[in-house]
C-alpha positions in Angstrom: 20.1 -12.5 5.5 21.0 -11.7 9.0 17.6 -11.8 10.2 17.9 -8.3 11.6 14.7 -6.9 12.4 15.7 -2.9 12.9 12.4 -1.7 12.8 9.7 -2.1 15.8 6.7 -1.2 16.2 6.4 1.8 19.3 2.8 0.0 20.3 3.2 -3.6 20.7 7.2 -4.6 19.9 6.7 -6.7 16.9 9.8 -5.7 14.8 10.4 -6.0 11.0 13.1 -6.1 8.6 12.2 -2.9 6.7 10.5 0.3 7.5 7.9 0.3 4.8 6.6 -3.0 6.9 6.5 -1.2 9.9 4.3 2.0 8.3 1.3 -0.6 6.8 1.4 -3.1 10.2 1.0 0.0 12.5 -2.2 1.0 10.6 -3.9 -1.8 13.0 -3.2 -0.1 16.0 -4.1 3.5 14.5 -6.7 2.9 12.2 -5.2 5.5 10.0 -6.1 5.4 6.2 -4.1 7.9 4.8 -4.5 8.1 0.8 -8.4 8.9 0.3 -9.5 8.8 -3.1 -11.2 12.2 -4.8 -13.4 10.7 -6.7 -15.7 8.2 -4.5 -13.8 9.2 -0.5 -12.3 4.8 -0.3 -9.2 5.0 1.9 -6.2 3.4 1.4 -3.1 2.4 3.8 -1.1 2.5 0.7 -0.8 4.4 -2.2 -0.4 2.0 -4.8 -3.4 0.7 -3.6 -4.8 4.0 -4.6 -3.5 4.3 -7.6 -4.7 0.4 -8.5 -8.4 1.5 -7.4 -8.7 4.8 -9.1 -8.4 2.6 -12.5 -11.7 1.8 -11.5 -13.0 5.1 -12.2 -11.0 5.5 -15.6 -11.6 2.2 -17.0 -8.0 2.1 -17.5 -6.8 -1.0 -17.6 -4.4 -2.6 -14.1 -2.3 -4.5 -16.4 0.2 -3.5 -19.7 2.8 -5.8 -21.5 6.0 -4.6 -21.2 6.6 -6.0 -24.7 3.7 -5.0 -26.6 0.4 -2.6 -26.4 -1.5 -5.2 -24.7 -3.1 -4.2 -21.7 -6.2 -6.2 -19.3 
């Protein structure tokens, strides 16, 4: 809640508050993709994004209830 921004980036000085942040934003200066999916070659800045679009290739479904075996 300080408002601290630690974390800037080397390019252009816009700072954030965690690291993570900083990793994704500086993709727009790069251009780097770095998680490439095996099965069709879609790049991805993050990996959960990844992971979300390789369901497509499973059919497994993005979603499961924590409280039962639902899952859409």
């Amino acid at each position: 809640h300080t408002g601290e921004r630690p974390f800037a980036c080397a390019i252009c000085g816009k700072a954030f508050t965690k690291s993570s942040n900083l990793f994704k934003y500086q993709t727009l200066h790069t251009g780097e993709w770095p998680y490439e999916c095996p099965d069709c070659s879609m790049a991805f800045v993050q990996s959960s994004c990844l992971t979300r679009h390789r369901r497509t290739h499973t059919g497994e479904p993005p979603f499961a209830c924590p409280h039962c075996t639902h899952a859409f």
